[in-house]
C-alpha positions as CSV (number, residue, x, y, z in Angstrom):
1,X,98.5,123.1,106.6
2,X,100.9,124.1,104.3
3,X,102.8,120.3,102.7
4,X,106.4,119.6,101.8
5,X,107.9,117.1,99.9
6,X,108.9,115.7,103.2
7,X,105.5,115.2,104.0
8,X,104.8,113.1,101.3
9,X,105.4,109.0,101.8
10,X,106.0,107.0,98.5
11,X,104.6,103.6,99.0
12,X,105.4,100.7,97.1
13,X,103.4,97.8,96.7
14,X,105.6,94.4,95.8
15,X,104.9,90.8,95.2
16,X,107.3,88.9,93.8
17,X,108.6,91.6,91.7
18,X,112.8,92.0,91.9
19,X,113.1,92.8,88.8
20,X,110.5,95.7,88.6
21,X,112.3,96.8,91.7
22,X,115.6,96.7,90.7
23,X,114.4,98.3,87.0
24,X,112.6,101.1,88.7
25,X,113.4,101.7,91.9
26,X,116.7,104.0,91.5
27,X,114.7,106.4,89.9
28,X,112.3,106.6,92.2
29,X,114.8,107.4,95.1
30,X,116.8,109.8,93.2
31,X,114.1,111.8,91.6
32,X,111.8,111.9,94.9
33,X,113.6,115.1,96.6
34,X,113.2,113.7,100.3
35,X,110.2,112.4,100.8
36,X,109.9,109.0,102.6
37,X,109.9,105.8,100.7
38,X,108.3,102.3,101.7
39,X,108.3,99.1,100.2
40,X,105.3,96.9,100.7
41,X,105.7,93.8,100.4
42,X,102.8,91.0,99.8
43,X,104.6,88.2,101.6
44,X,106.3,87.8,98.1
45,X,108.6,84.4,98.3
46,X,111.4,85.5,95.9
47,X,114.2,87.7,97.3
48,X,113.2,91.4,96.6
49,X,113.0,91.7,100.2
50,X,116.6,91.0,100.6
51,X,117.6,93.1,97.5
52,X,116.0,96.2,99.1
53,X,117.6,95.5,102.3
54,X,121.0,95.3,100.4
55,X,120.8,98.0,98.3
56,X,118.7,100.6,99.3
57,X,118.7,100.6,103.5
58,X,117.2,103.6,103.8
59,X,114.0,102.6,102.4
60,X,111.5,101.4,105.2
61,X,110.4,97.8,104.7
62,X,106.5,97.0,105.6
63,X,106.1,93.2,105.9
64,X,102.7,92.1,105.0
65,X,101.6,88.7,106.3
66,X,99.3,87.1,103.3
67,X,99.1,88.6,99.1
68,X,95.7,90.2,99.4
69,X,95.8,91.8,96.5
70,X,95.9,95.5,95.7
71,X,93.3,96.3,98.7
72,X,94.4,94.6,101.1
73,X,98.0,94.8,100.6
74,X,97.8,98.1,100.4
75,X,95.2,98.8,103.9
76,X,97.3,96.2,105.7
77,X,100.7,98.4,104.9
78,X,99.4,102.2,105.2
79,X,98.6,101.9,108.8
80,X,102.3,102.2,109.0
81,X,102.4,105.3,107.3
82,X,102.0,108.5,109.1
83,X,103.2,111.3,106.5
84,X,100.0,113.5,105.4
85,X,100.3,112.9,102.1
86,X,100.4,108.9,100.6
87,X,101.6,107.8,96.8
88,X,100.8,104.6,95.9
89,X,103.0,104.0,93.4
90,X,102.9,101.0,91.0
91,X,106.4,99.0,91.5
92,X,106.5,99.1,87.3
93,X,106.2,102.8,86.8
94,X,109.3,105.0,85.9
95,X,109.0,108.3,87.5
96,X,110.7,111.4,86.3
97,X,113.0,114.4,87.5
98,X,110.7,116.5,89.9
99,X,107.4,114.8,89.2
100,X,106.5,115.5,92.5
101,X,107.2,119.6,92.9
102,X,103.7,120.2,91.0
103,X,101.5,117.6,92.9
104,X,102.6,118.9,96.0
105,X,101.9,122.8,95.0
106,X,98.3,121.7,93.7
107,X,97.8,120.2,96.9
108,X,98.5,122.9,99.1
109,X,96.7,125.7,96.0
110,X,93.2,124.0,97.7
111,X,92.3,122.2,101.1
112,X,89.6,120.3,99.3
113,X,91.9,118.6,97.1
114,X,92.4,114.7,98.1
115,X,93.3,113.1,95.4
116,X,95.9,114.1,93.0
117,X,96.9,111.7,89.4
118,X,99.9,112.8,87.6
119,X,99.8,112.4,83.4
120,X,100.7,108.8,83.2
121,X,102.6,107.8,80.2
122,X,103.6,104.5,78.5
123,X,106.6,103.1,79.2
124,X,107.4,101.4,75.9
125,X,105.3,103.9,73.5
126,X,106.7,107.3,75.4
127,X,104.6,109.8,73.3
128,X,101.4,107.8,73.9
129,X,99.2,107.8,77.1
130,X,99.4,104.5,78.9
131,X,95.9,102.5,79.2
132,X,95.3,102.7,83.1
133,X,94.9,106.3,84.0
134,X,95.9,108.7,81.2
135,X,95.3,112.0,81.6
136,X,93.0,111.8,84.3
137,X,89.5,109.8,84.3
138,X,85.8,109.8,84.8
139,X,82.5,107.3,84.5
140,X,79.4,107.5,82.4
141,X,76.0,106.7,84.6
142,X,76.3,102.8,83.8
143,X,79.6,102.8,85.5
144,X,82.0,102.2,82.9
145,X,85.0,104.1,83.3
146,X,87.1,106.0,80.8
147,X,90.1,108.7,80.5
148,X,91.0,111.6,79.2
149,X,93.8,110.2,76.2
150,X,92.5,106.4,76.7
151,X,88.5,105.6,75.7
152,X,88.4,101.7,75.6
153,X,91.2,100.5,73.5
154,X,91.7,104.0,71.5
155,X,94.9,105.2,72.9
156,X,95.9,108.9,71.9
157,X,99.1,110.4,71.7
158,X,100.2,112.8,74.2
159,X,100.4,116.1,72.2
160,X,100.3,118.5,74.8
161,X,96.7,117.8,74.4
162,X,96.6,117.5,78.8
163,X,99.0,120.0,80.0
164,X,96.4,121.6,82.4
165,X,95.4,120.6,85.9
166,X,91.7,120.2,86.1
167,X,89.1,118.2,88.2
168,X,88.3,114.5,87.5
169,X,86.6,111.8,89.0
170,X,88.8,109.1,89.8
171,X,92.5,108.9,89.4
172,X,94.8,105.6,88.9
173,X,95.6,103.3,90.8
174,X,99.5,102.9,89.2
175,X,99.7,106.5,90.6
176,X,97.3,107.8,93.3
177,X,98.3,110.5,95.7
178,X,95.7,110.9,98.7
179,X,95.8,112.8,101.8
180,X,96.1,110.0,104.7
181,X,93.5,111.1,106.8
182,X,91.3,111.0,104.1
183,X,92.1,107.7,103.1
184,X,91.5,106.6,106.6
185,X,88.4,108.2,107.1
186,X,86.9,106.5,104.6
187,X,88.5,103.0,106.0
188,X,90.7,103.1,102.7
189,X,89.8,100.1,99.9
190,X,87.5,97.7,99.6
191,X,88.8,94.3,100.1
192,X,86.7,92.6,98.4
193,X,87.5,94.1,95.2
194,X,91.5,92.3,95.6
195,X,92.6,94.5,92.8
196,X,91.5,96.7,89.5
197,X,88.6,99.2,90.1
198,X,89.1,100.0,93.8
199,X,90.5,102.9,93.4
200,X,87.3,103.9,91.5
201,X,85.4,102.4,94.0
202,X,87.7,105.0,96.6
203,X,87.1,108.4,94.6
204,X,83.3,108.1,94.3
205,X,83.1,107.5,97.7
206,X,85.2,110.6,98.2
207,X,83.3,112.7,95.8
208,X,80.6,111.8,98.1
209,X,82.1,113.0,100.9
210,X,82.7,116.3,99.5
211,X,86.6,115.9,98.4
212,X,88.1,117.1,95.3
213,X,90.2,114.9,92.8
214,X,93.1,116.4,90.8
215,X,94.9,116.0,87.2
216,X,98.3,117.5,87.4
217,X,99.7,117.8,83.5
218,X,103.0,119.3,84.8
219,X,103.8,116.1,86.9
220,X,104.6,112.8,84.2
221,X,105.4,109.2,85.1
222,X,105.9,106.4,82.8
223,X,103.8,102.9,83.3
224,X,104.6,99.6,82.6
225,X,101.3,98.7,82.4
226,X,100.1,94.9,82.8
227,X,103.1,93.7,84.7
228,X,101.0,91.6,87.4
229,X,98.6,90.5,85.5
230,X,98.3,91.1,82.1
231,X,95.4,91.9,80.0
232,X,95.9,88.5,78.4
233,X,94.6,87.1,81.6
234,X,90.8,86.3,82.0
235,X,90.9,86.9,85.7
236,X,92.0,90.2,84.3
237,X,88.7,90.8,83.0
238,X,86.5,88.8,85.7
239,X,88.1,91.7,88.1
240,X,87.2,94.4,86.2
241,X,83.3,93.5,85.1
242,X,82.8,92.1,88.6
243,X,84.7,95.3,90.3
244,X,82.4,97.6,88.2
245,X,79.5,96.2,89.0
246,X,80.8,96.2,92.7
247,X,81.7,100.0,92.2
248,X,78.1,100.9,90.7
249,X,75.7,99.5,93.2
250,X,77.9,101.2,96.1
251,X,78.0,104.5,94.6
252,X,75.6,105.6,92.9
253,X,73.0,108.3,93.8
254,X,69.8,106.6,92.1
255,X,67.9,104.7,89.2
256,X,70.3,101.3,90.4
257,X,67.5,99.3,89.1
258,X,67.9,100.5,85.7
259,X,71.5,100.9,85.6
260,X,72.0,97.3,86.6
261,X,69.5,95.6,84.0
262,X,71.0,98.0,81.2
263,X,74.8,96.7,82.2
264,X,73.3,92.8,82.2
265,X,72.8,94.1,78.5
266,X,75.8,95.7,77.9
267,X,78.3,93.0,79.2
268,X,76.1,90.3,77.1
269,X,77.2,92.1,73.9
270,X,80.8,92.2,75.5
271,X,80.9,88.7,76.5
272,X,78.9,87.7,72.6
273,X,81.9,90.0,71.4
274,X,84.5,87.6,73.1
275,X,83.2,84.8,71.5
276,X,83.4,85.9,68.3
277,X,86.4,86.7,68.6
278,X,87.2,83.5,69.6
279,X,88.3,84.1,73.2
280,X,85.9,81.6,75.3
281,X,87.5,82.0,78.4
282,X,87.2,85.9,78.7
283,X,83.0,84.9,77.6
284,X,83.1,82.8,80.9
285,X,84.5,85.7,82.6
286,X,82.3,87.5,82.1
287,X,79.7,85.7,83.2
288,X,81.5,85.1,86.1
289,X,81.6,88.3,87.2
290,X,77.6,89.0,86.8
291,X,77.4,85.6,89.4
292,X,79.9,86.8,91.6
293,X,78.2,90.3,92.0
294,X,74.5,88.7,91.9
295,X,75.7,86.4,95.0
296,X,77.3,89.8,96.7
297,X,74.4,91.7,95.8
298,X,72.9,91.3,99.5
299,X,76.5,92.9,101.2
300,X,76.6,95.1,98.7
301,X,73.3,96.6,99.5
302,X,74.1,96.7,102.9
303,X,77.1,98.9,102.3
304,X,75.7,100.9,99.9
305,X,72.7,102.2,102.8
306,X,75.2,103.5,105.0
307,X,77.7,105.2,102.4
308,X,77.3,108.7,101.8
309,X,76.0,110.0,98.6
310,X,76.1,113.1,96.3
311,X,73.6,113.7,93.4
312,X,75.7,111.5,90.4
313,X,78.3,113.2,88.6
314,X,78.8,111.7,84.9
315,X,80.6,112.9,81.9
316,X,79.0,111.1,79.5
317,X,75.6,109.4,79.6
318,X,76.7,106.1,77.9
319,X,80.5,106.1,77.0
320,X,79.6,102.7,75.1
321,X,76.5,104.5,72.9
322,X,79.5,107.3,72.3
323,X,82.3,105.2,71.2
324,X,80.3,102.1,69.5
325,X,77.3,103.6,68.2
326,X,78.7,107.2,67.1
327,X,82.3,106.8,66.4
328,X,83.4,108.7,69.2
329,X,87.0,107.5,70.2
330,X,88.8,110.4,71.7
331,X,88.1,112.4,74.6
């Protein structure tokens, strides 16, 4: 099948958020060159509902009934979606003039392709790659992610450094093209996650199933970043150590055992870390997350017995040994 813009459906997710909307949302209709936009909203109780309505009527509304979070909000909305191709587009990203003419060409250069992630930029610090998805990103064999321009906190400037299109193993969330009946063949998020790392979770369980993910260079977007919960947040980083954990024990081809003891490690020195820096709540959090994961550990297992698996693909052995131990801290 050869795709068109008109084929691809720009999905919005909202909760609470007018003023991202009203920010962002002219762009994204003027620069999106026919395809079909959505608005999603997560039962929000402000009046963004209303402003689309107003002001931009031929934008398709999606009404969900509860805020489940990123997952759910998201798999509750798309079976409303028929166009071949989704975006899932972040409601605090700024896109730009024909950032979608090159993800739709590499999409129809390969019918393996599934997954496509533009270069994501930050909003505020233009000529810098934005924290959640950079240029494109991949996992080390203890499942810690990381991305091309973004390894932990070491952001790099965007110096033409990613203008290529090139395989990857997970794209972001702020961004994420997928082809529909992929994403509903493999019964889309996992709503258990409620948001951060389930898009993760979602390419390694289509790089088990044989798909291909994308980086398109030629395609930019410019992220907010933090705009729904900020990194500030400890539930922030509850989500993201439990979610990885979550994302591990699903995926993975072997060795679990071993991975999992090596990460209670690994997230002690994080969580000792937070203390000394005097951040006791983001210590809880952590620990948090290794209860919560230890209590799903049975449904987890469960899951992870039926899901398909590849051998494991890693870029890195220990991302953490790289960056920490021998001063690694670009791509």
């Amino acid at each position: 099948m050869k795709y068109e813009l008109k084929d691809i459906a720009i999905i919005i997710l909202n909760w609470n958020g007018k003023d991202l909307l009203e920010r962002f949302l002219p762009q994204v209709v003027n620069y999106s060159n026919g395809s079909k936009i959505y608005v999603a909203d997560n039962a929000s109780s402000d009046d963004s509902v209303e402003f689309v309505k107003e002001h931009f009527p031929s934008i398709q509304i999606i009404q969900n009934q509860t805020n489940g979070g990123y997952a759910k909000g998201y798999n509750d909305a798309l079976k409303y979606v028929d166009e071949p191709i989704l975006c899932l587009l972040n409601s605090d990203i700024e896109v730009s003039e024909n950032w979608l003419v090159s993800i739709n060409e590499e999409f129809n250069s390969d019918n393996n392709i599934a997954i496509i992630q533009p270069k994501i930029l930050d909003y505020n610090k233009r000529d810098y790659f934005e924290y959640a998805g950079a240029a494109g990103g991949f996992i080390d064999k203890y499942g810690f992610p990381f991305c091309r321009g973004r390894i932990f906190d070491t952001i790099e400037q965007d110096k033409g450094q990613y203008n290529d299109n090139c395989d990857i193993f997970w794209a972001s969330g702020a961004c994420f093209f997928i082809k529909n009946d992929v994403f509903k063949s493999l019964n889309g998020f996992d709503e258990s996650y409620f948001a951060h790392m389930e898009e993760i979770d979602l390419c390694w369980r289509s790089f088990n199933n044989g798909h291909i993910a994308k980086y398109v260079g030629d395609s930019s977007v410019y992220h907010v970043g933090g705009a729904t919960l900020k990194n500030t947040n400890p539930k922030k980083t509850f989500l993201n150590f439990r979610n990885s954990l979550f994302t591990l024990a699903k995926n993975t081809d072997s060795k679990l055992l071993g991975r999992i003891f090596t990460r209670m490690f690994l997230d002690g020195l994080a969580a000792i870390r937070f203390l000394f820096q005097l951040k006791p709540l983001f210590f809880i959090a952590v620990l948090k997350a290794h209860f919560a994961f230890y209590l799903s550990l049975s449904r987890i297992l469960k899951e992870r017995r039926i899901l398909s698996k590849r051998p494991d693909y890693f870029k890195k052995n220990s991302i953490v040994w790289s960056y920490f131990i021998e001063k690694k801290k670009t791509f």
